[in-house]
Structure formats: structure tokens, C-alpha cells
C-alpha positions as CSV (number, residue, x, y, z in Angstrom):
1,X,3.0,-88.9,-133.6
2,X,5.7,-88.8,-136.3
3,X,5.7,-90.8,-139.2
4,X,8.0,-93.7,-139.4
5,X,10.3,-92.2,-142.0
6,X,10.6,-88.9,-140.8
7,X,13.7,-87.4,-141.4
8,X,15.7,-84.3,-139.9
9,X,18.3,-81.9,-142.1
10,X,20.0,-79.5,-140.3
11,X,21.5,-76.5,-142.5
12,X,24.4,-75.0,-140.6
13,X,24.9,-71.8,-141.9
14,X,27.2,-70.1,-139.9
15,X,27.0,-66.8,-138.1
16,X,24.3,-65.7,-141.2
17,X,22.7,-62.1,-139.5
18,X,19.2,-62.2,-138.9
19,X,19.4,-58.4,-139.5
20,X,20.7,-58.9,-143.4
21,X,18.5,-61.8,-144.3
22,X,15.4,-59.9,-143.7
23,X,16.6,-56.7,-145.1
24,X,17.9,-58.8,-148.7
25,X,14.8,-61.0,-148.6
26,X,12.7,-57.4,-148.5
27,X,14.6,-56.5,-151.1
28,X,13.9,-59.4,-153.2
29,X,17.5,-60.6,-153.3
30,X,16.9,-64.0,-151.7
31,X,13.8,-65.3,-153.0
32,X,14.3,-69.1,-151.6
33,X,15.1,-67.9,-148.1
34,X,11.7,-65.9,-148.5
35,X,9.9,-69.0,-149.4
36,X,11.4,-71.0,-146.6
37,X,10.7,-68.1,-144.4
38,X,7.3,-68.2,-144.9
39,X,6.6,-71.9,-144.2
40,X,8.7,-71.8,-141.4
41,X,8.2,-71.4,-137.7
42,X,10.7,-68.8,-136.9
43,X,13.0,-67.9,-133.6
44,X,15.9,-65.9,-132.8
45,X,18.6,-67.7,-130.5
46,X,20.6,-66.5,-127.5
47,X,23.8,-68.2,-127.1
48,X,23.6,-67.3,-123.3
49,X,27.8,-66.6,-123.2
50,X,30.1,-63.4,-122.6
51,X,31.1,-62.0,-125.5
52,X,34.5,-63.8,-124.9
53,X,32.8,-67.1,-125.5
54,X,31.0,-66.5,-128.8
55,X,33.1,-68.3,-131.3
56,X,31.4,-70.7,-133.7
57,X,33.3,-73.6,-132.7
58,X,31.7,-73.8,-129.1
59,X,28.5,-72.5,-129.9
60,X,27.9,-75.7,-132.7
61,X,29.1,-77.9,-129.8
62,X,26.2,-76.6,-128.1
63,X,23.7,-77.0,-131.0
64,X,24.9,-80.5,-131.1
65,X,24.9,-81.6,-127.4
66,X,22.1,-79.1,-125.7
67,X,24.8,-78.3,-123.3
68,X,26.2,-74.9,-122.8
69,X,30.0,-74.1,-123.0
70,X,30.4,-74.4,-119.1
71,X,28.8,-77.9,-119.4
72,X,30.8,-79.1,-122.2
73,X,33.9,-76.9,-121.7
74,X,35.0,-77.2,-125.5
75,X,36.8,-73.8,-125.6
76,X,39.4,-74.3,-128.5
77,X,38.5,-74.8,-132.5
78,X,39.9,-78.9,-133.0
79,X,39.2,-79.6,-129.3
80,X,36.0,-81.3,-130.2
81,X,37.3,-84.5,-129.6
82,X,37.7,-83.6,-125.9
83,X,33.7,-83.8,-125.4
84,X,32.7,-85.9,-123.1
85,X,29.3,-86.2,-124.0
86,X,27.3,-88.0,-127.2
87,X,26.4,-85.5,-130.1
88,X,22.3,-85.6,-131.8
89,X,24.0,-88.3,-134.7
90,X,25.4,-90.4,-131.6
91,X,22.3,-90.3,-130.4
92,X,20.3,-91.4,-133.4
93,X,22.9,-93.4,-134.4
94,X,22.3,-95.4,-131.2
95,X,18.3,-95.7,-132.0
96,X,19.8,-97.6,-135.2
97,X,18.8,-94.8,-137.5
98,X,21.6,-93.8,-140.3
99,X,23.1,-90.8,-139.8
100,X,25.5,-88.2,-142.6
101,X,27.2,-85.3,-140.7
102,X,28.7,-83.1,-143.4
103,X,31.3,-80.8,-142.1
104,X,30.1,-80.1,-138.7
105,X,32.2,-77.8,-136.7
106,X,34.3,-79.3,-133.6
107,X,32.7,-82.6,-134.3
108,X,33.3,-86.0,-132.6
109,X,31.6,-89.7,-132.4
110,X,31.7,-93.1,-130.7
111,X,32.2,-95.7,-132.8
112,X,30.5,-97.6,-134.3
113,X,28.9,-95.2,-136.8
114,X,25.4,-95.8,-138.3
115,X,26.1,-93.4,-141.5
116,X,29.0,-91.3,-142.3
117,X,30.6,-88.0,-140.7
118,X,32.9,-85.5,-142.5
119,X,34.9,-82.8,-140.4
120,X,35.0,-79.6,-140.5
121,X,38.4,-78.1,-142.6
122,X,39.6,-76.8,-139.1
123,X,39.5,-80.2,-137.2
124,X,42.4,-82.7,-137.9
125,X,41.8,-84.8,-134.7
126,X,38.6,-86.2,-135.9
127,X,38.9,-88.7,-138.5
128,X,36.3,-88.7,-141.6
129,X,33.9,-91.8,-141.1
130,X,33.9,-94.0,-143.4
131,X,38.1,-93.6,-145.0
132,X,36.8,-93.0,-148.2
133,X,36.1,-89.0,-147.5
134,X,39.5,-88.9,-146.7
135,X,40.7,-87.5,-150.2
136,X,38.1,-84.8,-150.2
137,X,38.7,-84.0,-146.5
138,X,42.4,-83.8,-147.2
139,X,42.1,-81.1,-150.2
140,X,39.8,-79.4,-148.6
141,X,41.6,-79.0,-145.0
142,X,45.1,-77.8,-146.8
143,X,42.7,-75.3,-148.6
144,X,40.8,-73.8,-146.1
145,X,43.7,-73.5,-143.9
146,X,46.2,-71.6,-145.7
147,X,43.3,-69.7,-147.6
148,X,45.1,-66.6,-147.0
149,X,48.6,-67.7,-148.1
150,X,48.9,-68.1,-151.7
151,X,51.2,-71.0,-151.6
152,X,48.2,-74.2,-150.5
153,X,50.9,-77.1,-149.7
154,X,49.1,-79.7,-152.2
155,X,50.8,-82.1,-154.7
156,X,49.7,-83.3,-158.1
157,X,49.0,-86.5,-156.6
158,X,47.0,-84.7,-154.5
159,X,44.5,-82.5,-156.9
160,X,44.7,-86.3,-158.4
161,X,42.9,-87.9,-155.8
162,X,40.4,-85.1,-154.8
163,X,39.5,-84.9,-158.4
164,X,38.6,-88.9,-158.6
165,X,37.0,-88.5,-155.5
166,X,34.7,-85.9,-156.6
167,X,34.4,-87.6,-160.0
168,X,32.6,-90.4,-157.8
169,X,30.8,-88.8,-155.6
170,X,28.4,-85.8,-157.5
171,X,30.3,-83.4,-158.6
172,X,28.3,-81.7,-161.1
173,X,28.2,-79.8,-164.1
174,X,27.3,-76.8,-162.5
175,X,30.1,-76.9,-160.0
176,X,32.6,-78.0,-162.5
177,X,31.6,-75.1,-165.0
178,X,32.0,-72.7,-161.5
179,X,35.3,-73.9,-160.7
180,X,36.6,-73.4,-163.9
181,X,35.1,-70.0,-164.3
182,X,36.4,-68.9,-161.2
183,X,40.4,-70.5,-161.8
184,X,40.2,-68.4,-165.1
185,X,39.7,-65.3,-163.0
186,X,41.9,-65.9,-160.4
187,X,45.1,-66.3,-163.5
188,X,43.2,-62.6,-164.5
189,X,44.6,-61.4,-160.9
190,X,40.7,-61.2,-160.1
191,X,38.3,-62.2,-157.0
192,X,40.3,-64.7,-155.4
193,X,37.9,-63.9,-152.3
194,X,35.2,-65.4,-154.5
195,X,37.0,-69.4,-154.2
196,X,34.9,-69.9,-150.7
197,X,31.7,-70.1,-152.6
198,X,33.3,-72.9,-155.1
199,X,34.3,-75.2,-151.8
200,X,30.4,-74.5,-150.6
201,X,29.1,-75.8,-154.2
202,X,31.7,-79.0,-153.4
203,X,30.6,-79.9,-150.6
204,X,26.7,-79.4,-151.3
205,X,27.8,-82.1,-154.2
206,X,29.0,-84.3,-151.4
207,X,26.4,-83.9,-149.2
208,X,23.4,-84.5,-152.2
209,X,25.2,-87.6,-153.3
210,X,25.7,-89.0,-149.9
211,X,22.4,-88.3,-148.8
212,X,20.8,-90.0,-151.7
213,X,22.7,-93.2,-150.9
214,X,22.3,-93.0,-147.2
215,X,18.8,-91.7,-146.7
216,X,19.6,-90.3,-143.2
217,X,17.0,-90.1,-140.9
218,X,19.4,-87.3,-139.3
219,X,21.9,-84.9,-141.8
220,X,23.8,-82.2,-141.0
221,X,25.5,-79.8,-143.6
222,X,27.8,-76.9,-142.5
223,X,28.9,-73.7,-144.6
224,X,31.0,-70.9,-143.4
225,X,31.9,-68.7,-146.6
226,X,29.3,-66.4,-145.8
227,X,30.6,-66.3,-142.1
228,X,33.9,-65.2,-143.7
229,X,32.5,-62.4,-146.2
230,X,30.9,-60.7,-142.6
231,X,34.2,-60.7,-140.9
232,X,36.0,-59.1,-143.9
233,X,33.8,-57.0,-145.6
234,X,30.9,-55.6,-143.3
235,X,32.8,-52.5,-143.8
236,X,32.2,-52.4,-147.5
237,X,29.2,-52.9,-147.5
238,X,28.1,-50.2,-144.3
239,X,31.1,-47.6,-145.0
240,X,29.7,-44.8,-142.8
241,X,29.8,-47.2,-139.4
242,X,33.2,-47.1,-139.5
243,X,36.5,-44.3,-139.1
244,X,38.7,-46.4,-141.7
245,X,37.5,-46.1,-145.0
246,X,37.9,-48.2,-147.9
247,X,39.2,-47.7,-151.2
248,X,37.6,-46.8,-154.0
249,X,39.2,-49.6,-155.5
250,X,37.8,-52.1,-152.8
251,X,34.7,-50.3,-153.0
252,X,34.3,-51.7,-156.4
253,X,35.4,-55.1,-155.3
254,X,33.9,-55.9,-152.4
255,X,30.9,-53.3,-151.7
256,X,28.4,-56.1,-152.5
257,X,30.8,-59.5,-151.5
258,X,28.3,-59.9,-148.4
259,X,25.1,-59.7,-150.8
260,X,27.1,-62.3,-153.3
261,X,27.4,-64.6,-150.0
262,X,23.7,-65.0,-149.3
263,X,22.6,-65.3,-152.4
264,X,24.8,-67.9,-152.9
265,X,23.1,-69.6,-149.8
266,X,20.3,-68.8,-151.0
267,X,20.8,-70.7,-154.5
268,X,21.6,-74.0,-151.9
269,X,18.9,-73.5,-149.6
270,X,16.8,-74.1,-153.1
271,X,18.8,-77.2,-154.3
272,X,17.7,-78.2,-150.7
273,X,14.2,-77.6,-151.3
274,X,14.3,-79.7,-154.2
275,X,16.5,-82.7,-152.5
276,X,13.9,-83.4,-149.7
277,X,10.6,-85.6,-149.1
278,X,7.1,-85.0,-147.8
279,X,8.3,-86.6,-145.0
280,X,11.7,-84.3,-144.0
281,X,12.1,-81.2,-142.1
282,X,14.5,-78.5,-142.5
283,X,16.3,-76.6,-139.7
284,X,18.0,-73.6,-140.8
285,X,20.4,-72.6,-138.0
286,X,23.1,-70.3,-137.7
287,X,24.0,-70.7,-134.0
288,X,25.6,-67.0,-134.1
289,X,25.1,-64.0,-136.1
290,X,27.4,-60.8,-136.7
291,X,28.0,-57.0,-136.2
292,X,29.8,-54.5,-137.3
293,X,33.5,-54.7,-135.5
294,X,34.4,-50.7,-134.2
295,X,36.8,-52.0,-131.5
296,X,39.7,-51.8,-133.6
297,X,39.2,-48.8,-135.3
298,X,41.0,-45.8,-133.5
299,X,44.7,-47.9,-134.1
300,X,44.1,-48.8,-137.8
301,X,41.0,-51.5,-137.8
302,X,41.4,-55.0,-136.9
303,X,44.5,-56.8,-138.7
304,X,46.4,-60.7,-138.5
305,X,49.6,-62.1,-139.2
306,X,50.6,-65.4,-139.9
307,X,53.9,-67.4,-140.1
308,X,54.7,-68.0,-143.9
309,X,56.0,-71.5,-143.9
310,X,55.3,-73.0,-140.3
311,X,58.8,-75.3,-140.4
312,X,60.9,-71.7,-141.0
313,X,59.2,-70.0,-138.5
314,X,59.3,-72.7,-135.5
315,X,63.0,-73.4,-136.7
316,X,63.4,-69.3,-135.9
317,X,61.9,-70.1,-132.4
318,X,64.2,-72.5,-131.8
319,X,61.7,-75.4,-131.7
320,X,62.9,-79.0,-133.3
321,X,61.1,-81.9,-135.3
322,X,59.0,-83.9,-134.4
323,X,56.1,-82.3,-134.1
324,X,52.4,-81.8,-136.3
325,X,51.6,-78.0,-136.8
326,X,47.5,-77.9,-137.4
327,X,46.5,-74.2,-138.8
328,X,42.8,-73.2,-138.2
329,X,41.1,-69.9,-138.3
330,X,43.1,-66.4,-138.8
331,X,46.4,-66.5,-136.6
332,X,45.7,-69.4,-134.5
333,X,47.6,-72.6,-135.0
334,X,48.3,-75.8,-133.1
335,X,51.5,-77.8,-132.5
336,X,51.4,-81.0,-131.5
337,X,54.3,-83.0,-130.0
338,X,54.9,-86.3,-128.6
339,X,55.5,-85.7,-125.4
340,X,54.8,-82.9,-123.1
341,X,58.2,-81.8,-121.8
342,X,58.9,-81.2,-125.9
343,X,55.8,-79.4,-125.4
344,X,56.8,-77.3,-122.6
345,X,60.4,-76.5,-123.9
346,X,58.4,-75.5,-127.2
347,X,55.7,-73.5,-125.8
348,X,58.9,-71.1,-123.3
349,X,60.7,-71.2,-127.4
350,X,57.3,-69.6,-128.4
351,X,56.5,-67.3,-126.0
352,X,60.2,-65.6,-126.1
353,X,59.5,-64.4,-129.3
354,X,59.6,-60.6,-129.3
355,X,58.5,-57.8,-131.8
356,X,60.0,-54.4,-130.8
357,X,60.3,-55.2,-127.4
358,X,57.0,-57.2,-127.1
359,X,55.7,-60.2,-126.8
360,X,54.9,-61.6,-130.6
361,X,52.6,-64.4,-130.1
362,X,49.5,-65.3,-127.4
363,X,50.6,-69.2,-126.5
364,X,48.4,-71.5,-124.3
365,X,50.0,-75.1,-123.4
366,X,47.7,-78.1,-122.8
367,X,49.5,-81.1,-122.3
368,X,51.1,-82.3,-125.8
369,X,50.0,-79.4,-127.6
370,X,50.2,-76.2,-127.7
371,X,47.9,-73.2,-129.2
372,X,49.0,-70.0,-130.4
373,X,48.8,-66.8,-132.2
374,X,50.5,-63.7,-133.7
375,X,48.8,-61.5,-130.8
376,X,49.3,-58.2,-133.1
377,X,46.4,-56.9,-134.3
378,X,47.3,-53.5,-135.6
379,X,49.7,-52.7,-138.6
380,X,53.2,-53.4,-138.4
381,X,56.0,-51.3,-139.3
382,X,57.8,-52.9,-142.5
383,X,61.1,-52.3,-140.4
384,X,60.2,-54.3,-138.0
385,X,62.2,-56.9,-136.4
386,X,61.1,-60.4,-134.7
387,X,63.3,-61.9,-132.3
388,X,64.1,-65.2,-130.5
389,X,65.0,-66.0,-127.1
390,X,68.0,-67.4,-128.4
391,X,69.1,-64.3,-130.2
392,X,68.7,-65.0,-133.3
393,X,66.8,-61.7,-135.3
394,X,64.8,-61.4,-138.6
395,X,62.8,-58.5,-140.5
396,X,59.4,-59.4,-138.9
397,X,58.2,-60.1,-142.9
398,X,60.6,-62.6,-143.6
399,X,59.0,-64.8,-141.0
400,X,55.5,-63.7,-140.9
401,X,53.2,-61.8,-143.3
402,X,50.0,-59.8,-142.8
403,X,46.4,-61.3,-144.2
404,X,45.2,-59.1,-146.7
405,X,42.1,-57.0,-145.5
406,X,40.8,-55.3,-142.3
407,X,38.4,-57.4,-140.2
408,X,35.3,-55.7,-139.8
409,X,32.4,-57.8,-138.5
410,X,32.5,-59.4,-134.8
411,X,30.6,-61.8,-133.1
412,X,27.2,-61.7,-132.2
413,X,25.1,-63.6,-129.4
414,X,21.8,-63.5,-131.9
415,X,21.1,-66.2,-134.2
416,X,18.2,-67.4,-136.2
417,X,16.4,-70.8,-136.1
418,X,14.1,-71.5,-138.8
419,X,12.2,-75.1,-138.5
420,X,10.2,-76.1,-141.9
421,X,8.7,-79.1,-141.1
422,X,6.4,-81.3,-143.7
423,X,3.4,-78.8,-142.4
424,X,5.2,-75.9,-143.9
425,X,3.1,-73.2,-141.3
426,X,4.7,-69.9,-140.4
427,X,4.7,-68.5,-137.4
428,X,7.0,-66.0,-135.2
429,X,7.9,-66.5,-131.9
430,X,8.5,-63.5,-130.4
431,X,11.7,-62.4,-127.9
432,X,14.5,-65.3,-127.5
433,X,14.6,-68.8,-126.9
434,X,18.3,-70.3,-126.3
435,X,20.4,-72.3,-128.3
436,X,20.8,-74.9,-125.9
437,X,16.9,-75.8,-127.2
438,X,17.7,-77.0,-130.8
439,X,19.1,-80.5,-129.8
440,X,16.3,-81.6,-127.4
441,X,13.8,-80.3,-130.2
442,X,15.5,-82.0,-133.3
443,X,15.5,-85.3,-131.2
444,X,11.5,-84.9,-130.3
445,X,11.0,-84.8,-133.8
446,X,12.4,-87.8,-134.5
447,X,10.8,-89.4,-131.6
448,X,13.6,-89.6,-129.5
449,X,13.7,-88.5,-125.5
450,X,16.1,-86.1,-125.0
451,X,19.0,-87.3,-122.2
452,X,18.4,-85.4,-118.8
453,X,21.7,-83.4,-119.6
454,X,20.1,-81.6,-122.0
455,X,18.1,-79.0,-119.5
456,X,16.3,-77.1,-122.0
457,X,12.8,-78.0,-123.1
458,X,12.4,-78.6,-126.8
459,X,10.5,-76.2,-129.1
460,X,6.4,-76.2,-129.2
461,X,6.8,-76.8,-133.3
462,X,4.5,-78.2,-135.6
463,X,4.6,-82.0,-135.5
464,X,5.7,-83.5,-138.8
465,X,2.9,-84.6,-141.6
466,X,2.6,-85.1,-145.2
467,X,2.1,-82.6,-147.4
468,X,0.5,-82.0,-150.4
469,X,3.2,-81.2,-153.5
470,X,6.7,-80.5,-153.0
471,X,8.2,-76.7,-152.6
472,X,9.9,-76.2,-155.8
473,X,13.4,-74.2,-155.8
474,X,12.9,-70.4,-156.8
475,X,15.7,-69.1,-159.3
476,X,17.9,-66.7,-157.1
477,X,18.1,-63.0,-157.8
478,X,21.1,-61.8,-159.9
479,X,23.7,-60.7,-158.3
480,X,24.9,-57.2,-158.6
481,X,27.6,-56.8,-161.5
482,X,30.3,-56.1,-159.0
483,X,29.5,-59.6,-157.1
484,X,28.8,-61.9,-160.4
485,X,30.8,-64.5,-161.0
């Protein structure tokens, strides 16, 4: 029987590798993971899909709706507003139980709201709930975005209104102390890589003062920095499984930027420990993990390109205003028109584009919008030359350039689940249960009956009661000197 003001946070740290948490909590490099650990019951996840289908942004529709991708059929990152079916905060929402989704990948929700919902930095066809996040979710969408461009399209007026906002809503001292500490180093010419971790400390901000005000009975909080660090760096930090080698000089950069990741997780998965009740239980999911990436290696290793400025580069295509370009994750971007013949003359514009001979971008039409990609993944020549299908021609890196770094860390199927409830008992469940099984479970604790389109049965876990004392947050190892901030 759950007690009447049980509560439900969901800690959505993406595509964290069950592999690496166990072998830096044995090292003692992750001390509040390793007390979380051990009052947890703890799984590994299958997301039951082809290794074509493992992207975050349909496996956390999964998480949310118990359904797998060929039942929900979200394929694209800011499609999310093309599911069909109600998400776990629709659902408790409906019970007429508050709900604060912070940053939720591919998210969507019926009006009307009981709480508050903050959208992922990819997703600009979800609206923030209530229009007061808007500030915050602007800034922080223009960021994460053009991360890898070092011209962010932001206006004084802009950094203006983020900075009330955050004035407002919890930013501490900590974070402010971080953020200046870390623009300091970035006017040094020094670990830029290192901003994804200040956004994380942001947003926990955000979530803590929301959550305080709101008292959900049902919170989500998402973080992908960490995610990030994998796909960049796994080869720093396990040289010998790959053919191209790093620097030395990246070597001393970036051999312990995966470490630096968790144990910056780990330092929130504390302040998380101290933010809850007797009454709340704690689901640490990561929906995906990674590996290393060895695909790539006999032409080079893994590398992206990107348009510089989206206007010049659609302009070189031959593709005319009006129309809203939406940038997501490495090369991808969307272009959205008003009408779909515009869409269809932009999309033949697009896919006429030729480097050397070949085909320069991947482009898929859907309607109104197209979605696309430089669909080079090796080096290219500096001589190189991109042309249209109008005949206009252009060194390739006057138009586009390449993201700096190799990718080295692909997705895996494996996840980990992690459920603390007020009982705080370990236990292991051995082999795999699917992914599919966290939203029927997370509703049976809050004493909800999962809809019959969720198939899978929840988790046995310990049913929610009070306990004795609160967990207090453990002081998180110090990072290496390469990865201190």
C-alpha cells in the first residue's frame, strides 16, 4: 500500500555505462553513486531494438510510454510531438497529481498540465509549460545546438533575460562561482569541452527550485553531458582499443574528461539525496549505455561536418525564405517550411548537393519538413569543393566546417535501472529485464494501473515506506588534475 504522499524522481542520465560506473565506484571515484548503489534494487535494461534503432531520443520515448519504438514509431530527435500516446506525467497528471518534467528528451503533453514541463535543448516543437521557462529554454536550446560552432546566435537581450530568469529561479552560488570559473578559462583558450557540466549545474538549479515549489508527486530531470564525453573521448580514456591514436597533447586534455563526467553526476546524484523525503523514491535510469566505436577506424575514425551559418549554406543550395532551420545533435538539422511543395523543391535543392562527385548530404522529406545531414564521415580534403545543382561551386570549408574531435563511443542496447525507494534495500537482479518495464513500474508505485498498452509487467520492487533518517550526500572524490575545473 503506498503512502499518500509518495513521490517518484526519475534521474535521466543518459547513456551512463554500467561497465564505467562499477569500475569508478570500485575505485572510489564516485562515492554517492556507491551509496545509492547500495540501497538500491539494481537491473540492467535491454532496449530490445537493432542497433539501427538505439538512439536516446526513441529509447526515452519508450521509458516514458512502456511502448517500444515499433509501437510508438518516434524515429527522429524533435518528432516527439508526433506520439500518439499519453507519457507517465500525462498520466499522473490525469490522477490530479502535480507533475515537473525537466528536460525530458522527445517529450510531449495534452493539455491541461498539472505541473510544469521543460524540453529537452533539441526539441523546438514542444513548447515549455508554463511560458515562464521560456527564457531559460531559449538560452539554453541556442547553446546546446551550436555547441560545436563558436559563434552561439544569442543577443545581449538575450544573456539579459536568461540571467533574470535564473536570478529567480535558484541559481546558486555554487553554480555562479562554476560559471565564472569556467568563462575565465575558456578567454585562457582552455577546456571549452568542460561548458556541458556548467549547463548540468543550471538546470539541477531549475529543477531544485521548481521542485520545492511544486512538490511533484512525479519529477523527471534529464542530463546528457556525460552522454557527450563517451562519444568524444572513450578513446582517451581506453587508447589501446583503438588504431587512431591520440595526441599527446589531447592525452593531457582529455585522458580523464569521461572520469570528470561522472563524478560530476555523481556530485548531483548527492544534491539529490539531500533534496528528497522519507516518502520519495529515486530511479536512476540511463535507458542506453555506450561502447567503444571501431567502425570508423580503418578510414580515419568517426568525423561530422556542419554548415557554418544555416542561411549561407541553404542560400548555396538554392533554397529561399521562409522557412525555420531547427539544429539538433552532430550533423542533423531540420527545415521547416510552410507548405510542402516548398518542402519538396527544398529537399531535390538538398539532395543535389555534391562533394567530389558525391552526394553531400543524407535528406529525408516528411511533409513540411525536412531532415538532413552532412553524410561524410571521414576527413575531407581542404581542396575540396561543394557543389549545387544549380552550378554554383564553393571550397567545401567556406560552407561547412568539420567538429573538432573523433567520435569514439557508439551506442549500446545495455542500460542500468537503479530503484531507491524509502526502504533503501539492495538487491541485484540478475540477467535483463526490458526497458519497456520502467513506466508500468513507476506508475505501480504511485498507485496507479498501468494502461493495457503498456505490455510489460512492472518490477517486483520494494513497496515504498518510511524510513528512519535521511541519506546524507557524500563529498565526491577529487577529480584528477587533468579533469579539475
Amino acid at each position: 500500500m503506498r503512502q499518500p504522499d509518495s513521490s517518484v524522481i526519475l534521474l535521466e542520465f543518459n547513456e551512463l555505462t554500467p561497465t564505467l560506473v562499477h569500475r569508478f565506484m570500485s575505485a572510489g571515484k564516485l562515492p554517492n553513486f556507491k551509496r545509492f548503489y547500495e540501497e538500491a534494487g539494481a537491473y540492467v535494461t535491454d532496449a530490445e531494438e537493432i542497433q539501427d534503432n538505439l538512439e536516446p531520443w526513441i529509447q526515452w520515448v519508450t521509458v516514458h510510454t512502456g511502448l517500444s519504438f515499433a509501437e510508438h514509431g518516434v524515429f527522429t530527435l524533435g518528432d516527439g510531438h508526433k506520439l500518439k500516446s499519453k507519457s507517465l506525467w500525462d498520466l499522473v497528471s490525469d490522477a490530479g497529481r502535480p507533475v515537473w518534467v525537466c528536460g525530458s528528451m522527445n517529450a510531449r503533453y495534452d493539455l491541461p498540465l498539472n505541473g510544469s514541463l521543460l524540453p529537452d535543448p533539441w526539441n523546438t516543437t514542444t513548447a515549455p509549460h508554463p511560458n515562464a521557462l521560456l527564457p531559460y529554454c531559449r538560452f539554453v536550446q541556442r547553446n546546446v545546438q551550436e555547441h560545436t560552432n563558436d559563434r552561439v546566435p544569442l543577443s545581449a537581450g538575450d544573456y539579459l533575460s536568461f540571467l533574470r530568469f535564473m536570478m529567480t529561479h535558484g541559481m546558486s552560488a555554487a553554480t555562479t562561482r562554476a560559471t565564472v570559473e569556467q568563462l575565465l578559462r575558456e578567454r585562457r583558450g582552455k577546456s571549452r569541452w568542460k561548458r556541458a557540466v556548467i549547463l548540468d549545474k543550471l538546470q539541477w538549479d531549475v529543477f531544485r527550485h521548481t521542485y520545492q515549489k511544486l512538490r511533484p508527486a512525479f519529477a523527471t530531470f534529464f542530463l546528457n553531458s556525460t552522454a557527450h564525453l563517451q562519444h568524444m573521448y572513450w578513446r582517451n580514456m581506453e587508447p589501446g582499443a583503438f588504431r587512431v591514436q591520440p595526441t599527446a597533447a589531447e592525452q593531457t586534455e582529455f585522458s580523464d574528461a569521461i572520469l570528470f563526467g561522472y563524478q560530476q553526476m555523481d556530485d548531483l546524484l548527492g544534491r539529490c539525496l539531500d533534496l528528497v523525503d522519507d516518502h520519495t523514491t529515486i530511479v536512476l535510469c540511463t535507458a542506453l549505455s555506450q561502447q567503444p566505436c571501431l567502425k570508423y577506424e580503418d578510414t580515419g575514425g568517426k568525423r561530422f561536418h556542419r554548415p557554418r551559418r544555416f542561411e549561407e549554406f541553404l542560400a548555396f543550395a538554392g533554397v529561399t525564405p521562409p522557412y525555420t532551420v531547427v539544429p539538433v545533435m552532430s550533423e542533423q538539422f531540420h527545415v521547416i517550411f510552410d507548405d510542402a511543395a516548398r518542402a519538396v523543391e527544398a529537399a531535390q535543392s538538398l539532395q543535389a548537393l555534391r562533394v567530389n562527385g558525391g552526394p553531400a548530404l543524407d535528406v529525408k522529406l516528411d511533409g513540411t519538413a525536412i531532415f538532413g545531414g552532412c553524410n561524410i564521415f571521414t576527413e575531407v580534403p581542404r581542396e575540396a569543393v561543394l557543389t549545387s545543382g544549380t552550378g554554383r561551386s564553393a571550397p567545401f570549408f567556406d560552407v561547412l566546417y568539420q567538429a573538432e574531435g573523433v567520435k569514439s563511443g557508439m551506442h549500446s542496447g545495455d542500460g542500468f535501472l537503479w530503484i531507491r525507494t524509502p526502504a533503501r534495500t539492495h538487491h541485484v537482479t540478475p540477467g535483463k529485464v526490458p526497458l519497456r518495464a520502467i513506466a508500468p513500474t513507476i506508475l505501480t508505485m504511485l498507485g496507479l494501473t498501468p494502461p493495457a498498452s503498456m505490455k510489460a509487467p512492472a518490477l517486483p520492487v520494494n513497496a515504498p515506506s518510511r524510513h528512519p533518517g535521511k541519506t546524507r550526500r557524500v563529498a565526491s572524490a577529487a577529480p584528477t588534475a587533468q579533469a579539475a575545473p
